[in-house]
C-alpha positions as CSV (number, residue, x, y, z in Angstrom):
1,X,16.9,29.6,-9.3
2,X,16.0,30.2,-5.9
3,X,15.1,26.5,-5.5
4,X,18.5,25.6,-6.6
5,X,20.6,27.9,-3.9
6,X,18.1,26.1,-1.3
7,X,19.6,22.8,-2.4
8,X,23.0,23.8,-2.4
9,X,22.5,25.2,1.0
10,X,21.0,22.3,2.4
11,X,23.4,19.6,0.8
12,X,26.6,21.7,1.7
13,X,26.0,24.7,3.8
14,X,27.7,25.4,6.9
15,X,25.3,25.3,9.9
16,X,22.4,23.5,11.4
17,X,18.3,23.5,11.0
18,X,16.1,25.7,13.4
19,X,12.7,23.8,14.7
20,X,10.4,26.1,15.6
21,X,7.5,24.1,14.8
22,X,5.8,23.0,18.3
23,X,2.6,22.2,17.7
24,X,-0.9,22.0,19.7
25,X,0.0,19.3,21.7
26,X,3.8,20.3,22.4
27,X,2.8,24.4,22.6
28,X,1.9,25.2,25.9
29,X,5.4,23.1,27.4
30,X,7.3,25.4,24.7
31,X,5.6,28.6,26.1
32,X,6.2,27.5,29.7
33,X,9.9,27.2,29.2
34,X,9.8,31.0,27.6
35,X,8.3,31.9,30.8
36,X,4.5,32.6,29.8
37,X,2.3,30.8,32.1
38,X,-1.1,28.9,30.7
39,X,-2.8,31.5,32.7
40,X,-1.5,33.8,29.8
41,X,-4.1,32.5,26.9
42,X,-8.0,31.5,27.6
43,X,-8.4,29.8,24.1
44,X,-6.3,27.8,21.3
45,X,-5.9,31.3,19.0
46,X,-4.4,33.2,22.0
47,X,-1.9,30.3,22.7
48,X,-0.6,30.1,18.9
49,X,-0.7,34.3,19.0
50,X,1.9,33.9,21.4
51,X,3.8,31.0,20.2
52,X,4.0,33.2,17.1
53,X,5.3,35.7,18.9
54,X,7.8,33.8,20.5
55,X,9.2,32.6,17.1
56,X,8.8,35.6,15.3
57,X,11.1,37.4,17.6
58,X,14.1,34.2,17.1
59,X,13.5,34.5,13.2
60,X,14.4,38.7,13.6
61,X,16.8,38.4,15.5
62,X,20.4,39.3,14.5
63,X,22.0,36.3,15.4
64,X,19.0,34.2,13.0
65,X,20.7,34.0,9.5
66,X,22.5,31.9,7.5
67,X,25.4,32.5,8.2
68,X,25.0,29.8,11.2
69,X,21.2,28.6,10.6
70,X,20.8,27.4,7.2
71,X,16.9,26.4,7.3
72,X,14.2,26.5,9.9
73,X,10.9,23.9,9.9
74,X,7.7,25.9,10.5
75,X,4.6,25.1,12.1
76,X,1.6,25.2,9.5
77,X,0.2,28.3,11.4
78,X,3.6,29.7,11.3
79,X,3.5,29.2,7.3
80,X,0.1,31.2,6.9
81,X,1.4,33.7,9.2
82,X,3.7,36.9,8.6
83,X,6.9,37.8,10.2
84,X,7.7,41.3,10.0
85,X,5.1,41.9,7.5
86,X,6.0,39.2,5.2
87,X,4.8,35.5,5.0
88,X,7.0,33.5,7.0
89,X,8.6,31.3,4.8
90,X,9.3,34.0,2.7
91,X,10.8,36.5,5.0
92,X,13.1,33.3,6.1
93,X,14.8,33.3,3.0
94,X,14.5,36.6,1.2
95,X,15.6,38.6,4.6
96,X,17.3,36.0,6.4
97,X,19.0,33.5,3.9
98,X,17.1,30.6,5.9
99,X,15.7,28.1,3.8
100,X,12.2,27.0,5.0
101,X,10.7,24.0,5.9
102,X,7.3,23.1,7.4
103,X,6.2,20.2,9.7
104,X,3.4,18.3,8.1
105,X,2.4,15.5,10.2
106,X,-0.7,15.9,12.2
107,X,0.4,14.0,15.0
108,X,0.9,10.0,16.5
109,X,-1.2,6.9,16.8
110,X,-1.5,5.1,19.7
111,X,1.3,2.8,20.8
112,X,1.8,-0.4,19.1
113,X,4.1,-2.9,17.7
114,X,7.1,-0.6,19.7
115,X,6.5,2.1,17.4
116,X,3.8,5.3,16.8
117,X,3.0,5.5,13.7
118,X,2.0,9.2,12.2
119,X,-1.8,9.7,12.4
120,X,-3.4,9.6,8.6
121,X,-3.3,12.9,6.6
122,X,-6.2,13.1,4.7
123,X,-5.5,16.8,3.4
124,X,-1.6,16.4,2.7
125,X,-1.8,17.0,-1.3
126,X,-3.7,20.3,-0.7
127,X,-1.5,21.4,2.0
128,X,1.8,20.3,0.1
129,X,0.3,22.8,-2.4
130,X,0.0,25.2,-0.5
131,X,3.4,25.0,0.7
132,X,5.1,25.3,-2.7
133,X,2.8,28.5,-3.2
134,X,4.3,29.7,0.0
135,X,7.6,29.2,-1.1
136,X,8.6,26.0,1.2
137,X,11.8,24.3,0.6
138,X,10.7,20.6,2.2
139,X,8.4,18.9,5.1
140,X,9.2,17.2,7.7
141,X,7.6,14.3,9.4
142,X,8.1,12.5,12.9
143,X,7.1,9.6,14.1
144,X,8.8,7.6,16.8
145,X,10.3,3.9,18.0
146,X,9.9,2.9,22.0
147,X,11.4,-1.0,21.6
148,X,14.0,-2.9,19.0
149,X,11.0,-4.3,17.5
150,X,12.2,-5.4,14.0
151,X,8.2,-5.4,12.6
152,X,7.5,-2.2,14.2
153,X,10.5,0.0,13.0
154,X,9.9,-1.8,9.4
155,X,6.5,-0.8,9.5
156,X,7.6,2.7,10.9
157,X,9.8,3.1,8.2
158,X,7.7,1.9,5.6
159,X,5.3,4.6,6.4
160,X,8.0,7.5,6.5
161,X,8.8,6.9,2.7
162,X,5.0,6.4,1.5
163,X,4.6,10.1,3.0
164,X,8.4,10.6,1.7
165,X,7.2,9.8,-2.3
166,X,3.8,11.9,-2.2
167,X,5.9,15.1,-0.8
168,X,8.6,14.3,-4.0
169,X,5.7,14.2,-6.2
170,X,4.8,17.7,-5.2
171,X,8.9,18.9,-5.8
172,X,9.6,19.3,-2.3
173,X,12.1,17.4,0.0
174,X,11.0,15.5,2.8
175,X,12.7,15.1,6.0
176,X,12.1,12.0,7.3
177,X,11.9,11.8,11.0
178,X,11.7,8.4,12.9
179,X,12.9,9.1,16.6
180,X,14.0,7.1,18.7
181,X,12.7,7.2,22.1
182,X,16.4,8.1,24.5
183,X,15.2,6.4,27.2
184,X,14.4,3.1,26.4
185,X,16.7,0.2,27.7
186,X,17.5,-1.3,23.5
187,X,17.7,2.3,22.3
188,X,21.5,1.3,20.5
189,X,19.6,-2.6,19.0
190,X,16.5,-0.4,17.7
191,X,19.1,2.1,16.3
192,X,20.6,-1.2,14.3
193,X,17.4,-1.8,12.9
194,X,16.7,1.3,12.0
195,X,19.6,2.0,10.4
196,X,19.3,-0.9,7.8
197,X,15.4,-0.1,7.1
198,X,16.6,2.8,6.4
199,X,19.6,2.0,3.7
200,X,16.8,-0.7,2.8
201,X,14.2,2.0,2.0
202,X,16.8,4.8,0.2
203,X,17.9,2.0,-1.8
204,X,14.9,1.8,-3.4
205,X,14.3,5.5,-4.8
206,X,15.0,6.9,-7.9
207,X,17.7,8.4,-9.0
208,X,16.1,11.8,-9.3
209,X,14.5,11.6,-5.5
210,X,16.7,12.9,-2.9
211,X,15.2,13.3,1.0
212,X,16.8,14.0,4.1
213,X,16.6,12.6,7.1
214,X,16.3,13.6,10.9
215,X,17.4,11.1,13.5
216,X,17.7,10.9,17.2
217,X,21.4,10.9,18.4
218,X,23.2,7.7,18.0
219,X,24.1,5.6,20.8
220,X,27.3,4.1,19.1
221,X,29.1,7.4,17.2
222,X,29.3,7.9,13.5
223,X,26.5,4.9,13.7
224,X,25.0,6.5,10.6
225,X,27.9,7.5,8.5
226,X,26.2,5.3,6.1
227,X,23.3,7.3,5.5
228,X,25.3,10.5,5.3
229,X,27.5,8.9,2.1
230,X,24.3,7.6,0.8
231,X,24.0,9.2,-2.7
232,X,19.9,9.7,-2.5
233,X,20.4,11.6,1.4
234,X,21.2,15.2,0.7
235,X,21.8,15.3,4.3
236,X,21.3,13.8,7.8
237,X,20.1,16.0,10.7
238,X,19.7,15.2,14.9
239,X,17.4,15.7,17.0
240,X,18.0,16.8,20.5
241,X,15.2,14.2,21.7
242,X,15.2,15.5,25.6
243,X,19.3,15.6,25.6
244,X,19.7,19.2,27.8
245,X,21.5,21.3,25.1
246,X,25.3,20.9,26.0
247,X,24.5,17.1,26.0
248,X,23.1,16.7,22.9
249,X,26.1,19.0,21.6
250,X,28.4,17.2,22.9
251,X,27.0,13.9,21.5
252,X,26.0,16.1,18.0
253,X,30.5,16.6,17.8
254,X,31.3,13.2,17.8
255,X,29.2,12.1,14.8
256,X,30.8,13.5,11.7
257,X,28.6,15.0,9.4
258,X,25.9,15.6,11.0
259,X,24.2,18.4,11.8
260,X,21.8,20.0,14.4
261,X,17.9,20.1,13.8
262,X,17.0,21.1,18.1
263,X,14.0,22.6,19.2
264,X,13.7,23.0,23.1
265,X,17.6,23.0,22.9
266,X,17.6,26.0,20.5
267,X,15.3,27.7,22.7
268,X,16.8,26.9,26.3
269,X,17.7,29.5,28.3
270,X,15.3,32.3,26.2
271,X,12.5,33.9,28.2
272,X,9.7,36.2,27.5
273,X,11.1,38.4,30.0
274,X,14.4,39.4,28.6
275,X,14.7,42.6,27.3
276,X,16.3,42.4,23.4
277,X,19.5,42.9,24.3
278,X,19.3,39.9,26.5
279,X,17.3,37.7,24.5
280,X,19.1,38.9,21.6
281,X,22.5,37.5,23.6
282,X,21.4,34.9,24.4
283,X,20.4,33.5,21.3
284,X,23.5,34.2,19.7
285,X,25.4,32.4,22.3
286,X,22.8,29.2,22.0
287,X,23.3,29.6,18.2
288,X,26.9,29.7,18.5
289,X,27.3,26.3,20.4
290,X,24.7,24.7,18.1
291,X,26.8,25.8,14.9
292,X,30.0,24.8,16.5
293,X,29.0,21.4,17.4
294,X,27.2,21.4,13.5
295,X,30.6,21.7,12.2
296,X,33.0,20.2,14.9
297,X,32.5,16.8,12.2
């Protein structure tokens, strides 16, 4: 039953997807930006303490519900973790109406081709199991495109659907999240591409096999309206990709249907600092602008 609402609140719900799921590599640039220097932790369990900290107090705040935030992607660490005495995924959606999520890719390959691939993941059947016993909704997986290769983002693509059908076969949804790099010079001709592997690859599910995906804003608007209308995408998410927040909002409202999926933008302006009632604030307001530029479509 539960399952059910989670789907209904993903396909139609009003509001936009939470990413609190830095990991290793992007961690100590997220707990910079909250204002806790690297001088703060001496070892990798004292660095993710804090991190969990840091996203613990966004997920109890009372501006995090979903009313305005209808699901949140987790770290794995955040998954085996608690938030206010409950696992995390659970606390999400039985205290907070947020469905959950959790990031599943272990990281990028090298450069190659215009595209980095995801690095293998050995363990993914065991750890998609362990998500369903968690209570996780869907996954999500990034990998990223630097050039309008045509090879490379086929290839890219390719590899997002593989990971795509092993996380159906578990009963979860996948995000699928191929970003595009913002600055490069062919970022709109990659986006072309893209798009059509995309239709290409959806094309070729099942009727019964339904993933969503997670793109980097378009440079041409309403660029993938396609995808949104396509019957196997329950729905299409952005990525703030390095846009400061009020740009990649403004850019987010001129692409109909579409929603929000930003990390650093959702946690811009936030600081260990703050008392509550300022952090508290302040994450309202940032919630507020993401959810209205979610909807503005």
């Amino acid at each position: 039953m539960a399952r059910q609402k989670q789907a209904e609140q993903m396909r139609a719900g009003k509001g936009f997807i939470a990413a609190l799921d830095q990991s290793g590599g992007s961690t100590p640039k997220a707990l910079k930006l909250y204002g806790v220097a690297e001088d703060a932790w001496s070892n990798d369990d004292e660095m993710f303490a804090l991190i969990h900290q840091m996203r613990s107090r966004i997920a109890t705040a009372p501006a995090f519900t979903g009313e305005r935030v209808i699901g949140a992607i987790l770290f794995e660490r955040t998954m085996d973790g608690e938030i206010a005495g409950k696992p995390a995924a659970r606390f999400l959606w039985e205290e907070r109406g947020v469905v959950p999520f959790l990031k599943i890719d272990k990281g990028l390959e090298e450069p190659a081709d215009g595209v980095r691939l995801m690095k293998p993941m050995p363990g993914l059947d065991a750890l998609l199991d362990r998500a369903v016993a968690a209570g996780i909704f869907g996954t999500k997986e990034r990998s990223v495109i630097d050039a309008a290769s045509a090879s490379g983002i086929a290839a890219n693509v390719a590899q997002q659907f593989d990971v795509a059908r092993q996380v159906l076969a578990k009963g979860l949804i996948p995000i699928i999240e191929p970003e595009v790099t913002i600055s490069i010079p062919d970022k709109a001709e990659a986006e072309d591409i893209l798009l059509a592997e995309i239709a290409r690859q959806l094309d070729m599910l099942a009727p019964d096999q339904d993933v969503m995906l997670k793109l980097t804003l378009p440079t041409k608007a309403n660029l993938y309206k396609p995808l949104i209308d396509h019957p196997r995408v329950m729905r299409v998410v952005a990525l703030s990709g390095g846009y400061s927040r009020d740009e990649a909002n403004a850019l987010l409202a001129k692409n109909t249907g579409m929603i929000a999926s930003f990390s650093r933008a959702l946690t811009e302006g936030l600081s260990a600092g703050q008392d509550d009632g300022a952090f508290n604030a302040a994450l309202d307001a940032t919630i507020q602008s993401i959810y209205d530029a979610s909807v503005a479509g």
